[in-house]
Backbone atoms as SQL, in Angstrom:
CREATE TABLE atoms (id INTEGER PRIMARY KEY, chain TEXT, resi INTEGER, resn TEXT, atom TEXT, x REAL, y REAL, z REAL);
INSERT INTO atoms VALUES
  (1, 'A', 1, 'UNK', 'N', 0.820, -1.201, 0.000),
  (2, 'A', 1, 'UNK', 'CA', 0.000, 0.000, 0.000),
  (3, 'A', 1, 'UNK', 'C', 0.861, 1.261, 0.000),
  (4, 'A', 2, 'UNK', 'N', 2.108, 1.005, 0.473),
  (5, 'A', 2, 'UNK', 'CA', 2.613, 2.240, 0.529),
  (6, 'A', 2, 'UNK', 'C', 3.554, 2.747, -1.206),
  (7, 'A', 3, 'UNK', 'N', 3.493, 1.627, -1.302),
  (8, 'A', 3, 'UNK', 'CA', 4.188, 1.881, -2.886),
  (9, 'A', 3, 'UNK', 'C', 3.409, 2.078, -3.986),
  (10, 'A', 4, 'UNK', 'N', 1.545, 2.555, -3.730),
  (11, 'A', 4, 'UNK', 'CA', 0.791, 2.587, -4.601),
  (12, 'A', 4, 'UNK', 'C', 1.230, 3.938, -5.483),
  (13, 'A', 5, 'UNK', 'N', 0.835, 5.069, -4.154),
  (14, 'A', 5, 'UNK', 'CA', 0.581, 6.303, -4.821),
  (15, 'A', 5, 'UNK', 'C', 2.330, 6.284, -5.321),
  (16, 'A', 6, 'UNK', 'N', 3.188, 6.264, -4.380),
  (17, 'A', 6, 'UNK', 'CA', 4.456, 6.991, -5.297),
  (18, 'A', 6, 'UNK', 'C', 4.728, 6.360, -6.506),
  (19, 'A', 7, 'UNK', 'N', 4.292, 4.954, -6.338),
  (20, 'A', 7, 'UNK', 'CA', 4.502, 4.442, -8.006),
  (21, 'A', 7, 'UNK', 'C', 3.346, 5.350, -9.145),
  (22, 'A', 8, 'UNK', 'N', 2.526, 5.893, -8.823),
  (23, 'A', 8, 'UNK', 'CA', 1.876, 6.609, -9.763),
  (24, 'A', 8, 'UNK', 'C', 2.349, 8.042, -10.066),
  (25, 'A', 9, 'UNK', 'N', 2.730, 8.322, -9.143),
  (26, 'A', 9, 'UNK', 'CA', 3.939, 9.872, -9.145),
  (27, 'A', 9, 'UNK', 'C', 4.977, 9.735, -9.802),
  (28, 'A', 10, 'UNK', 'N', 5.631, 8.551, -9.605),
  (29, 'A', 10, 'UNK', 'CA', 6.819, 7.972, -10.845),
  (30, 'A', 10, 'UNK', 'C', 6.249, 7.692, -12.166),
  (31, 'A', 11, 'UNK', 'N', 5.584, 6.979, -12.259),
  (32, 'A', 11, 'UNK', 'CA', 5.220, 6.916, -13.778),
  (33, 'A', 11, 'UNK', 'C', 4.521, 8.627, -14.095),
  (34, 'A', 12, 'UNK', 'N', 4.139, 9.345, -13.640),
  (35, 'A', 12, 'UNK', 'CA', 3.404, 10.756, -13.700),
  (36, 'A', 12, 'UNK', 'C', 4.389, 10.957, -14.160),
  (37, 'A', 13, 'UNK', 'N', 5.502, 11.249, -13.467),
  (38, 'A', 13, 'UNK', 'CA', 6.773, 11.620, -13.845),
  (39, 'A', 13, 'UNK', 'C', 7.643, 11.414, -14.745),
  (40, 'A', 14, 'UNK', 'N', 7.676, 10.673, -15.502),
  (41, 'A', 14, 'UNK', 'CA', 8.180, 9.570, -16.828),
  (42, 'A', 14, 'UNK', 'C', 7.956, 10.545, -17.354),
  (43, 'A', 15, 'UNK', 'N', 6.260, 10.583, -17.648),
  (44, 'A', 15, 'UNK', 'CA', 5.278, 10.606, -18.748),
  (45, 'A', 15, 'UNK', 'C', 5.681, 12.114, -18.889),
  (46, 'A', 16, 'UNK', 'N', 5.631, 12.768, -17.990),
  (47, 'A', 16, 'UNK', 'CA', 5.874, 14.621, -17.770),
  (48, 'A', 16, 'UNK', 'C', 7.298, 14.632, -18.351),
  (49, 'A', 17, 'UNK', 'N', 8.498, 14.232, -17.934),
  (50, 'A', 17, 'UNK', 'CA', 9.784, 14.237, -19.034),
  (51, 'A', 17, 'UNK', 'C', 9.125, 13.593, -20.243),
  (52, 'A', 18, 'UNK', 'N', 8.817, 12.660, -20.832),
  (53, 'A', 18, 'UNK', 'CA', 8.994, 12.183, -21.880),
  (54, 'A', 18, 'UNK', 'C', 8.260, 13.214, -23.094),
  (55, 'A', 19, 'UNK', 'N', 6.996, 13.748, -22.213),
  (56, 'A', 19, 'UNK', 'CA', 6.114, 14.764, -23.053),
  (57, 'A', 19, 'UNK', 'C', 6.618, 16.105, -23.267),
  (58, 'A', 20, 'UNK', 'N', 7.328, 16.443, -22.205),
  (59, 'A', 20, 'UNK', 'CA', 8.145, 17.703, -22.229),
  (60, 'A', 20, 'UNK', 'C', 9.720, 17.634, -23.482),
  (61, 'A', 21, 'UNK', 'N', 10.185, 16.508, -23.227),
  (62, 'A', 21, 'UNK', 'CA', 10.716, 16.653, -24.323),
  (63, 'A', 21, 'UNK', 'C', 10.627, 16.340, -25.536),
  (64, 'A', 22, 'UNK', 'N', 9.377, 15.525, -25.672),
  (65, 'A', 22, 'UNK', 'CA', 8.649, 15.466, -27.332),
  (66, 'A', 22, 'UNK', 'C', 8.264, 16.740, -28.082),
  (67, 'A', 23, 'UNK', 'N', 7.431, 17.284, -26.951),
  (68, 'A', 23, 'UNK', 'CA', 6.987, 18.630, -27.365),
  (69, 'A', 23, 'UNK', 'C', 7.818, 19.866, -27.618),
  (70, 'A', 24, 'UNK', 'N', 8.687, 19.346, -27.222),
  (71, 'A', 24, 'UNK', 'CA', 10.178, 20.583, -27.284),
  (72, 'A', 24, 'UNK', 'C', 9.904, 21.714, -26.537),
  (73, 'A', 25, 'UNK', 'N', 9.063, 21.867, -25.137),
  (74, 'A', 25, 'UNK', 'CA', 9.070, 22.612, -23.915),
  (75, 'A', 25, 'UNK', 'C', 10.208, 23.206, -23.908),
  (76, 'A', 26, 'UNK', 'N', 10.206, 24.365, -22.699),
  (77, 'A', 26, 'UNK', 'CA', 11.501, 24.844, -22.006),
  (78, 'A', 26, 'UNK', 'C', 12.296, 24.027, -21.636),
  (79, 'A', 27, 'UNK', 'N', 13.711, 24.078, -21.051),
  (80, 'A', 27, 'UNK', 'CA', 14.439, 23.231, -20.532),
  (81, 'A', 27, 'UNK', 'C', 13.916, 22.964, -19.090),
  (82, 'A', 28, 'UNK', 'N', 13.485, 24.446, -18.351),
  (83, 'A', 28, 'UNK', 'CA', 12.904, 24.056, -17.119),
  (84, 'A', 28, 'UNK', 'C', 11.465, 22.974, -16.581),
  (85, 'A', 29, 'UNK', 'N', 11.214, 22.707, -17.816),
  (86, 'A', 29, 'UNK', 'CA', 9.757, 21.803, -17.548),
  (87, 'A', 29, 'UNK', 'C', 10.514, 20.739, -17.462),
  (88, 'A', 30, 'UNK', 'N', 11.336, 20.237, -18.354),
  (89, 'A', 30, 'UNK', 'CA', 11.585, 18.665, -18.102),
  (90, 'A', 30, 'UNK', 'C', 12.701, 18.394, -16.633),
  (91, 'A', 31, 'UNK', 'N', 13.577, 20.042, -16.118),
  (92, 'A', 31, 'UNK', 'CA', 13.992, 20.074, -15.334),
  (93, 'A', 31, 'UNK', 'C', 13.101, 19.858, -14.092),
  (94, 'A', 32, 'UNK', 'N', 12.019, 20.562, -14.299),
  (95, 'A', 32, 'UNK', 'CA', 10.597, 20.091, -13.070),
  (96, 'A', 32, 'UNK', 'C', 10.509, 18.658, -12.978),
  (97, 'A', 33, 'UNK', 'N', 10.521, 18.102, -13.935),
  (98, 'A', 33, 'UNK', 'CA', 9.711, 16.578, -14.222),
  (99, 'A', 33, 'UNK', 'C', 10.906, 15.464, -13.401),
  (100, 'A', 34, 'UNK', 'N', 12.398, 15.768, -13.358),
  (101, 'A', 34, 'UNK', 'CA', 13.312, 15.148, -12.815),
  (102, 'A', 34, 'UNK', 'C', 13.650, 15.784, -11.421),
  (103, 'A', 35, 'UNK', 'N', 13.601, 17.258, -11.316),
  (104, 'A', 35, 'UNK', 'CA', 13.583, 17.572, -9.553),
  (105, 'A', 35, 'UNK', 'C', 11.838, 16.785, -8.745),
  (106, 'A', 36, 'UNK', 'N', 11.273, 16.294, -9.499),
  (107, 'A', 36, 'UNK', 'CA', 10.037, 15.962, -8.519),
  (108, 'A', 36, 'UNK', 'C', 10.221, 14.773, -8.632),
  (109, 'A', 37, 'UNK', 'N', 10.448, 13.928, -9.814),
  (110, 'A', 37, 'UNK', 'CA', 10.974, 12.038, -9.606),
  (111, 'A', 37, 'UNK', 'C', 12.344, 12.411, -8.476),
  (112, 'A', 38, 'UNK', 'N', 13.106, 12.947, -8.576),
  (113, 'A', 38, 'UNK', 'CA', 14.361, 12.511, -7.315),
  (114, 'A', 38, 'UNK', 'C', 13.604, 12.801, -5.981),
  (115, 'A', 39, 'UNK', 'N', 12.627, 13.881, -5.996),
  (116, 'A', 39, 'UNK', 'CA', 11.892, 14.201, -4.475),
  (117, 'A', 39, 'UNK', 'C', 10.756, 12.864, -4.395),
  (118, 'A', 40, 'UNK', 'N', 10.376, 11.885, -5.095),
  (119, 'A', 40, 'UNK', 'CA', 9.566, 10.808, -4.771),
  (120, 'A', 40, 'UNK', 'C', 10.380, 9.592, -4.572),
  (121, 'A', 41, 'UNK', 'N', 11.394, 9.377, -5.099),
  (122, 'A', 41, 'UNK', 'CA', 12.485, 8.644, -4.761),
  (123, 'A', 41, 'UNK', 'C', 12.512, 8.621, -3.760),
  (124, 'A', 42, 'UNK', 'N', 13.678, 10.146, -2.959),
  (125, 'A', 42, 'UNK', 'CA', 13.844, 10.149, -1.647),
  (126, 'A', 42, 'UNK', 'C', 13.044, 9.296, -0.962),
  (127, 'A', 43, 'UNK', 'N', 11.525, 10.125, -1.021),
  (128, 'A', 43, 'UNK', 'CA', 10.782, 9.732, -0.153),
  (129, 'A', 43, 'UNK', 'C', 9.953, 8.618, -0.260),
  (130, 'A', 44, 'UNK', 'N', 10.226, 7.568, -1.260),
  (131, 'A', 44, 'UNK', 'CA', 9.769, 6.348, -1.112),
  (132, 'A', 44, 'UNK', 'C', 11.163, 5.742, -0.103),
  (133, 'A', 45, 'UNK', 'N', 12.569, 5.790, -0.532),
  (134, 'A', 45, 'UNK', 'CA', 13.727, 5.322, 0.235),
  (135, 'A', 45, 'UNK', 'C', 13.639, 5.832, 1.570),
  (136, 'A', 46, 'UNK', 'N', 13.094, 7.182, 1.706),
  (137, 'A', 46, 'UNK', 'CA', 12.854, 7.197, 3.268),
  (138, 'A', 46, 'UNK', 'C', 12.031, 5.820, 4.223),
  (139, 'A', 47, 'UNK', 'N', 10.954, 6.231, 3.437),
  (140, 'A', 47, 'UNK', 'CA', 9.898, 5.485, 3.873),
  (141, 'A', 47, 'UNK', 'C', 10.009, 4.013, 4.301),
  (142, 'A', 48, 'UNK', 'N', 10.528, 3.640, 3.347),
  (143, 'A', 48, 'UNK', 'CA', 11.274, 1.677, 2.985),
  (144, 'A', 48, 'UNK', 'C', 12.015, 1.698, 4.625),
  (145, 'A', 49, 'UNK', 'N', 13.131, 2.486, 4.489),
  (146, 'A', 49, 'UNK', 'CA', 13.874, 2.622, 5.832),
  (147, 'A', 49, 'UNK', 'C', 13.381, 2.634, 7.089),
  (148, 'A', 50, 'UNK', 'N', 12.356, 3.219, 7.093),
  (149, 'A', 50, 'UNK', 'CA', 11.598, 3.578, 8.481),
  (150, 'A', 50, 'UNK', 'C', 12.355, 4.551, 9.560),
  (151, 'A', 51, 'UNK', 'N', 12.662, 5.660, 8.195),
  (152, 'A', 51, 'UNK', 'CA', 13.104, 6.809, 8.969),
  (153, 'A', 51, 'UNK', 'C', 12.350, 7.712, 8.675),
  (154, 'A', 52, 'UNK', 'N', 11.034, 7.290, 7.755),
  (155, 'A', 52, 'UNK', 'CA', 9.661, 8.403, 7.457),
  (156, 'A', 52, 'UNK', 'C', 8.349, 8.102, 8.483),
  (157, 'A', 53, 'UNK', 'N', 8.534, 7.129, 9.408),
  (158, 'A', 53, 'UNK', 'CA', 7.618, 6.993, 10.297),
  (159, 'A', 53, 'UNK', 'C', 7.104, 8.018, 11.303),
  (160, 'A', 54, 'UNK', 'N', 8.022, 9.053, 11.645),
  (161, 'A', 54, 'UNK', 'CA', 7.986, 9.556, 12.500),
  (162, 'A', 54, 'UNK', 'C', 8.916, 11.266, 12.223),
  (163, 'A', 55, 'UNK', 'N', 7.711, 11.779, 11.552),
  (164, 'A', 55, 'UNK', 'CA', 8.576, 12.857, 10.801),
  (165, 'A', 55, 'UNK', 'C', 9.242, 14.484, 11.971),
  (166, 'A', 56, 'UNK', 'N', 8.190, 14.182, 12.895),
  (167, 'A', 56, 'UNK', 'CA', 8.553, 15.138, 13.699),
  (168, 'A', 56, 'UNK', 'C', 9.595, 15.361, 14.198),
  (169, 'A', 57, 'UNK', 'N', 11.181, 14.424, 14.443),
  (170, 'A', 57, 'UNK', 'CA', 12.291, 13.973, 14.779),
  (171, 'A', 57, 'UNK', 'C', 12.234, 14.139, 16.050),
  (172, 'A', 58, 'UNK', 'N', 11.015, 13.852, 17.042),
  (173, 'A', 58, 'UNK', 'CA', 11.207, 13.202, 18.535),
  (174, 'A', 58, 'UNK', 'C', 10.605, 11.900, 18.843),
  (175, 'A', 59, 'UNK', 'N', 11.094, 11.373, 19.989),
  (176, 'A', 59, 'UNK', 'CA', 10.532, 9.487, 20.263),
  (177, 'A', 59, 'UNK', 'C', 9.419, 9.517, 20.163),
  (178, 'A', 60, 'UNK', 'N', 8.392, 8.327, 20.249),
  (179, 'A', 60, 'UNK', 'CA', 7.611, 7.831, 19.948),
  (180, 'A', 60, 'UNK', 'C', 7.138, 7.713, 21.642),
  (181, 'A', 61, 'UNK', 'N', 7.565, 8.945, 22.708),
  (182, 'A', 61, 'UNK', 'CA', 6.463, 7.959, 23.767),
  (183, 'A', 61, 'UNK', 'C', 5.442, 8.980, 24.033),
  (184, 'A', 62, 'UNK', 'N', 4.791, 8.126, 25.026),
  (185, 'A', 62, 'UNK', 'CA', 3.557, 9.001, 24.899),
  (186, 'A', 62, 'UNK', 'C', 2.977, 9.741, 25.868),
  (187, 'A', 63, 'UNK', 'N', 2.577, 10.620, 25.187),
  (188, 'A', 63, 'UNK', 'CA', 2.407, 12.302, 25.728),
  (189, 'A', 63, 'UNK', 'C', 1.590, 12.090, 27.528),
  (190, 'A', 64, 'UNK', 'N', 1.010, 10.619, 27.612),
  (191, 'A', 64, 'UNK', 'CA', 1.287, 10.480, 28.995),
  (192, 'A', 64, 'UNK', 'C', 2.261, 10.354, 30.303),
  (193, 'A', 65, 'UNK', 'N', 3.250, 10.319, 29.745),
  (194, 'A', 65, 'UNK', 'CA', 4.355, 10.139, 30.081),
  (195, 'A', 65, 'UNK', 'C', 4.870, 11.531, 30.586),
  (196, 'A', 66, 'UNK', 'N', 4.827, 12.255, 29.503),
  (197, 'A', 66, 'UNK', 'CA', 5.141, 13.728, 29.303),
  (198, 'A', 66, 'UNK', 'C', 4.511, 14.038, 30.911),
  (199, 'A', 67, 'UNK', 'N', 3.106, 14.467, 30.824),
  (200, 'A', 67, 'UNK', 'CA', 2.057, 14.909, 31.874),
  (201, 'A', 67, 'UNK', 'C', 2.720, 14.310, 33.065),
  (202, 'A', 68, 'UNK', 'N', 2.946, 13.376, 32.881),
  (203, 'A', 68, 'UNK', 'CA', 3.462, 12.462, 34.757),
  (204, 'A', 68, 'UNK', 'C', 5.044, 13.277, 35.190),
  (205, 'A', 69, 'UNK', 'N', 5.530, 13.499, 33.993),
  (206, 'A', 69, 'UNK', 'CA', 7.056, 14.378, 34.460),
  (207, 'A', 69, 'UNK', 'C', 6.634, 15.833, 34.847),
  (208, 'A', 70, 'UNK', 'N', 5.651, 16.268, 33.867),
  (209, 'A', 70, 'UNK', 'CA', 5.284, 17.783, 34.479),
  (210, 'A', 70, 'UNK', 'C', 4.978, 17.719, 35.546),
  (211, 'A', 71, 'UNK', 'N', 3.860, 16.818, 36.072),
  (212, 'A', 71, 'UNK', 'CA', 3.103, 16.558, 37.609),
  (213, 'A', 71, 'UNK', 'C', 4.038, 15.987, 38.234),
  (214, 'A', 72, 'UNK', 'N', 5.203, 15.632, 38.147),
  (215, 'A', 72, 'UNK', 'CA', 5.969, 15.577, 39.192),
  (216, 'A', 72, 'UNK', 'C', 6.976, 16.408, 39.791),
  (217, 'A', 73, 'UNK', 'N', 7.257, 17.662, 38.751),
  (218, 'A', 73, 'UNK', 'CA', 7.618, 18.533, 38.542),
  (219, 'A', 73, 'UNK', 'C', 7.300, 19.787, 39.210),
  (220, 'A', 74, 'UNK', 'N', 5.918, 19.462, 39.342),
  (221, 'A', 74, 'UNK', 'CA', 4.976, 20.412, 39.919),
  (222, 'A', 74, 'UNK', 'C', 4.593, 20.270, 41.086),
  (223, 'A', 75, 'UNK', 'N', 4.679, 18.959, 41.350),
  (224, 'A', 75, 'UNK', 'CA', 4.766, 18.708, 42.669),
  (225, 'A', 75, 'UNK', 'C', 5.832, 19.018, 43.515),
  (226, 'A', 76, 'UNK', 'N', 7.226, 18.773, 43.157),
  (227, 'A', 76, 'UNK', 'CA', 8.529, 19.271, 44.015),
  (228, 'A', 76, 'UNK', 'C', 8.112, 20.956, 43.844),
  (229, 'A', 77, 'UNK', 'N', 8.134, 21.538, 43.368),
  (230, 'A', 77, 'UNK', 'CA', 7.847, 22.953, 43.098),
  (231, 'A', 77, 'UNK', 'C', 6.971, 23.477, 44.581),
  (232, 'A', 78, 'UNK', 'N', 5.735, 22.771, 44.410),
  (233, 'A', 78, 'UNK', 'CA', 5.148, 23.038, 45.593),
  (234, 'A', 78, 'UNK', 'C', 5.525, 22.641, 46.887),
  (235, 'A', 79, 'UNK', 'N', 5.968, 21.620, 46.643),
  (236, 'A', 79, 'UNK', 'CA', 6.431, 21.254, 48.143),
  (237, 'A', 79, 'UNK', 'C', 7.527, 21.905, 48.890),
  (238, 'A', 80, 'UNK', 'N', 8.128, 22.518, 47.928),
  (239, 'A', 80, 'UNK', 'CA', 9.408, 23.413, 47.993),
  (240, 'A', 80, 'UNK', 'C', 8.996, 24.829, 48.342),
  (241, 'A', 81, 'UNK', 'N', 8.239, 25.200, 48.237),
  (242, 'A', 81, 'UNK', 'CA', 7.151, 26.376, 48.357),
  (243, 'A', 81, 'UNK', 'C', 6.329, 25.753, 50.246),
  (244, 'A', 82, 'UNK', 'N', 5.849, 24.851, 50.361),
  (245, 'A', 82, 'UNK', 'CA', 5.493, 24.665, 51.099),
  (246, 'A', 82, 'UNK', 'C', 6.456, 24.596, 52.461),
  (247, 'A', 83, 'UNK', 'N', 7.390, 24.181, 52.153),
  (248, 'A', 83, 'UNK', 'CA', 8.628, 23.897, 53.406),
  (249, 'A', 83, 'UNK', 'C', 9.149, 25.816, 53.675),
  (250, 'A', 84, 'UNK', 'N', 9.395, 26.344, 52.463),
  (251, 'A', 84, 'UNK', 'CA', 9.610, 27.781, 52.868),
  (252, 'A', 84, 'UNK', 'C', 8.285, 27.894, 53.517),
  (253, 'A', 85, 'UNK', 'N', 7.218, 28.295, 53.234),
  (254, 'A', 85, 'UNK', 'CA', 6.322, 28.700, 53.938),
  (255, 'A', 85, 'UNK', 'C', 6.045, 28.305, 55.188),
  (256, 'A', 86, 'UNK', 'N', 6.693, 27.072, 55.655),
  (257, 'A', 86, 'UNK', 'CA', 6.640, 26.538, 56.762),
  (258, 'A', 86, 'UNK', 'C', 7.682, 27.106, 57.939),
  (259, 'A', 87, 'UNK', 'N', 8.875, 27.324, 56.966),
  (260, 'A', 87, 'UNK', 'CA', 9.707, 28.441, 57.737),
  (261, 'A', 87, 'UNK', 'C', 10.402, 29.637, 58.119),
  (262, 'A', 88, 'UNK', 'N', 8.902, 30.055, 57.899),
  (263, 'A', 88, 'UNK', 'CA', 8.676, 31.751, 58.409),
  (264, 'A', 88, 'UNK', 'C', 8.355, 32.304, 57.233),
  (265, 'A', 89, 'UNK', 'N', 8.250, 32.424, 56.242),
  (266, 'A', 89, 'UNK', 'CA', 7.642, 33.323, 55.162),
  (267, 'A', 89, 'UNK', 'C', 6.355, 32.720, 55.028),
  (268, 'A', 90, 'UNK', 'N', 5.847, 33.943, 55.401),
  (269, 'A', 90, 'UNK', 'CA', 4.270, 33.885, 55.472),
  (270, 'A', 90, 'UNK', 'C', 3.367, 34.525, 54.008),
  (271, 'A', 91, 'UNK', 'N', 2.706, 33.578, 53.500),
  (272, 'A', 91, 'UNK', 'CA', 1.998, 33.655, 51.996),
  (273, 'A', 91, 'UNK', 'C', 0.624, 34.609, 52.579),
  (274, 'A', 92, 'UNK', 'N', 1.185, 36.146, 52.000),
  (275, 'A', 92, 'UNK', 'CA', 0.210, 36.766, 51.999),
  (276, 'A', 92, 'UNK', 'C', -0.322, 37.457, 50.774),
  (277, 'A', 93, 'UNK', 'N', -1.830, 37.126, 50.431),
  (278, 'A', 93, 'UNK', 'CA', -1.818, 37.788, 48.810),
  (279, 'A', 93, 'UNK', 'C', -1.744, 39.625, 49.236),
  (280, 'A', 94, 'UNK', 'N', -2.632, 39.965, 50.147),
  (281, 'A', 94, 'UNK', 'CA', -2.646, 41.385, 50.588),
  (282, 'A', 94, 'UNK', 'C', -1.089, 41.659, 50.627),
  (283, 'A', 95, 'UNK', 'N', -0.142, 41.462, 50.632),
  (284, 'A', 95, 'UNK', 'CA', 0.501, 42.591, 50.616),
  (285, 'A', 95, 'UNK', 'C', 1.648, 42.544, 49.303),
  (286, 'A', 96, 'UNK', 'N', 0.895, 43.351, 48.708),
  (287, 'A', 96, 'UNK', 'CA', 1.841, 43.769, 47.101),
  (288, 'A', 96, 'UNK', 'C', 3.093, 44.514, 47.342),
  (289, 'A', 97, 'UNK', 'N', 3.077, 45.409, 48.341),
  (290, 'A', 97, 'UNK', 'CA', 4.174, 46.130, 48.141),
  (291, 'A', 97, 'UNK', 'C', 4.991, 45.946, 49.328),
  (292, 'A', 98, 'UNK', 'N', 4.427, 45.216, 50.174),
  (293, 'A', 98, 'UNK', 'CA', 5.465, 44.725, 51.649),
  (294, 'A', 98, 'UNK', 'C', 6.607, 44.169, 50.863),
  (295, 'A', 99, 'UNK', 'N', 6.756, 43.809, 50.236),
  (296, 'A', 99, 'UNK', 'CA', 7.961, 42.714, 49.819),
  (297, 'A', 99, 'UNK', 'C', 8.069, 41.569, 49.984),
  (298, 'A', 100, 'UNK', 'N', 7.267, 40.893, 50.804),
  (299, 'A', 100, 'UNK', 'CA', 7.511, 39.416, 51.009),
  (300, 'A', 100, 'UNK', 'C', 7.225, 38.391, 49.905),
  (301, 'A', 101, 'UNK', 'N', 7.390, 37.406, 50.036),
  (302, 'A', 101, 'UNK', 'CA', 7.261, 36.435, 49.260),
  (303, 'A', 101, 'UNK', 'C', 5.757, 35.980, 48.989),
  (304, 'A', 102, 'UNK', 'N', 5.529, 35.935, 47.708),
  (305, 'A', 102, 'UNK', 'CA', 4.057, 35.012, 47.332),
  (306, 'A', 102, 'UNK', 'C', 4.216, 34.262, 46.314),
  (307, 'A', 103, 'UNK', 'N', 2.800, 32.659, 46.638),
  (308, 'A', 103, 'UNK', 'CA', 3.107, 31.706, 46.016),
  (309, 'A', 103, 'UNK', 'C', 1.978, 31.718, 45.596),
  (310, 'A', 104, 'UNK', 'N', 2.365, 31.324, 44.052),
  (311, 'A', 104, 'UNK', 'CA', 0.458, 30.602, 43.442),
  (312, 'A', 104, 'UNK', 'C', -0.031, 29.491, 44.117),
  (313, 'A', 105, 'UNK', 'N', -0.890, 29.394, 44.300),
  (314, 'A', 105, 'UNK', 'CA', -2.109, 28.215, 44.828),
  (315, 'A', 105, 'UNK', 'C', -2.492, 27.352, 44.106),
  (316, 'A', 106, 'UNK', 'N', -2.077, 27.754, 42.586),
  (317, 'A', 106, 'UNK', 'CA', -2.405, 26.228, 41.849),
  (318, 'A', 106, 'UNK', 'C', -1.246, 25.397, 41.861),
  (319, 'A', 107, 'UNK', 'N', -0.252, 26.394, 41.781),
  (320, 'A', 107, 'UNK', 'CA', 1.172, 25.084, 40.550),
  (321, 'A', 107, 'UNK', 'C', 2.238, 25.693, 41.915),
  (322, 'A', 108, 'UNK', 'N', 2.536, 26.652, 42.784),
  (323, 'A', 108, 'UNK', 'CA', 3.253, 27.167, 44.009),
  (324, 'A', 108, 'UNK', 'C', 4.396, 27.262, 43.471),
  (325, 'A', 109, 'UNK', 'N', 4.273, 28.025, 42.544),
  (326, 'A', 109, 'UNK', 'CA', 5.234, 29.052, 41.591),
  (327, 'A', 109, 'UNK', 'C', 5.303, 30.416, 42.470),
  (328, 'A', 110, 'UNK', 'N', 6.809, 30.827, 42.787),
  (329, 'A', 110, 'UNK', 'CA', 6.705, 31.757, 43.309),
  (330, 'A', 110, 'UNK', 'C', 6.361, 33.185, 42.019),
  (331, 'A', 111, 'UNK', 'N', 6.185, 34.226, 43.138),
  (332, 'A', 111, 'UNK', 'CA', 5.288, 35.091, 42.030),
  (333, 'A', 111, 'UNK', 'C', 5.593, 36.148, 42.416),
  (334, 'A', 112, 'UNK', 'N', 6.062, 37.093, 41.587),
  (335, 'A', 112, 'UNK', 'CA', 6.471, 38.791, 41.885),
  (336, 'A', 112, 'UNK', 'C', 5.413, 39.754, 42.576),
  (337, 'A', 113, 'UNK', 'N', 5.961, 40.555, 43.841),
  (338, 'A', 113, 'UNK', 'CA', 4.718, 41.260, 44.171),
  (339, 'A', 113, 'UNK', 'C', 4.076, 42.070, 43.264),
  (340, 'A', 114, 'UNK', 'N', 2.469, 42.404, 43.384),
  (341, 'A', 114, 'UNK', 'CA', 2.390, 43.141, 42.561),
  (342, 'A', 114, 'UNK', 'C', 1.335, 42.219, 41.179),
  (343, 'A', 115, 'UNK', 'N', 2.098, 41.081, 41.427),
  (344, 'A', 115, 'UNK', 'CA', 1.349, 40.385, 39.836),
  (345, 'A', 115, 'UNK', 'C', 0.144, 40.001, 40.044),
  (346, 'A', 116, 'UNK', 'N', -0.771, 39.777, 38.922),
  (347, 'A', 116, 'UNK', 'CA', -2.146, 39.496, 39.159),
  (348, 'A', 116, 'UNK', 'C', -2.288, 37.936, 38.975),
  (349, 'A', 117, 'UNK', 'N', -1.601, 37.469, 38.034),
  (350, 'A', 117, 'UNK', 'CA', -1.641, 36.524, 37.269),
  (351, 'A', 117, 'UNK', 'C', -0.297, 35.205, 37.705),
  (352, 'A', 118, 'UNK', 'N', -0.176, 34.385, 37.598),
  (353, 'A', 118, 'UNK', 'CA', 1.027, 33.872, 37.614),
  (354, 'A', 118, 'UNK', 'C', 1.741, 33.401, 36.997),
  (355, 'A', 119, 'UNK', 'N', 3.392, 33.905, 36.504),
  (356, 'A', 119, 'UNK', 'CA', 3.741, 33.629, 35.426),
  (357, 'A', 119, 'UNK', 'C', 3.892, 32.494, 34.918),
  (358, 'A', 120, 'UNK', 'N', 3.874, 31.025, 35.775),
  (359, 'A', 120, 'UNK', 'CA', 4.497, 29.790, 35.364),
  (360, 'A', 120, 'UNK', 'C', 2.888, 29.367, 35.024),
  (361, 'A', 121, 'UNK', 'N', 2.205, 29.308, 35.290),
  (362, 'A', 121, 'UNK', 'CA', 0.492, 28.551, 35.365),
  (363, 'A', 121, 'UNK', 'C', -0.463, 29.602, 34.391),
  (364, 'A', 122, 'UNK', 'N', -0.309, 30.538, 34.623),
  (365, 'A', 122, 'UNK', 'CA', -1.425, 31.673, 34.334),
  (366, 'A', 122, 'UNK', 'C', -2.618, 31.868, 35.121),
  (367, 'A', 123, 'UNK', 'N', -2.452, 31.163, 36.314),
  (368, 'A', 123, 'UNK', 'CA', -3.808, 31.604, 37.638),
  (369, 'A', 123, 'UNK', 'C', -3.439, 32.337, 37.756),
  (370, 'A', 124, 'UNK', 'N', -4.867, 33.063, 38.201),
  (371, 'A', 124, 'UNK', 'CA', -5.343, 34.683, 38.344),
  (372, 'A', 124, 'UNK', 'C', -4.747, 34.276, 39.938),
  (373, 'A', 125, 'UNK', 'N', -4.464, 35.383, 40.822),
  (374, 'A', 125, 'UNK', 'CA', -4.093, 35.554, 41.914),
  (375, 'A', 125, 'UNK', 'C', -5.062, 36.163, 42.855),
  (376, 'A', 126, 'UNK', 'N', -5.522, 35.643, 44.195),
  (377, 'A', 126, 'UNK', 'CA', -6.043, 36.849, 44.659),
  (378, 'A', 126, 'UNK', 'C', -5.192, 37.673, 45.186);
């Protein structure tokens, strides 16, 4: 199945040189007709190889995987947030311009006084 269509792009391709130079075309038409057979080539020889499986050029795992590294990620984050807060910096949203330290409540990203929003998550802040 996979050698249907490009075998019809190759013979397309024949037929496009062979007509281009019967007809006595430009030089660039029959030059078209051989830059697009070497680009179906390639990419049938890619393909054969099984280095066209996966065109994006990253692994094959899966994006659940991904989520479990963020969430674990996110978890040290907070907990790391939580142990400061445990010793002595006190999470207050009221005070913007005291200076102290504030943490988001969703993801416990620390957060510049002043901000509404939080830069690592995008929760709104109270």
């Amino acid at each position: 199945m996979k050698l249907i269509v490009p075998g019809f792009a190759i013979i397309f391709c024949i037929f496009w040189i062979y007509m281009a130079i019967r007809a006595g075309a430009p030089w660039f038409f029959v030059l078209f007709g051989f830059a697009f057979l070497g680009l179906i080539i390639f990419t049938v020889v890619r393909n054969l190889s099984g280095k066209g499986n996966n065109s994006s050029g990253f692994s094959d795992e899966s994006d659940d995987d991904f989520g479990e590294d963020m969430q674990d990620d996110t978890e040290e984050i907070f907990d790391e947030s939580q142990q400061e807060n445990s010793q002595g910096v006190q999470e207050n949203p009221d005070s913007e311009d005291s200076g102290e330290k504030r943490y988001c409540p969703s993801c416990g990203a620390a957060v510049a006084p002043g901000n509404r929003f939080c830069e690592n998550c995008g929760q709104k802040l109270k």
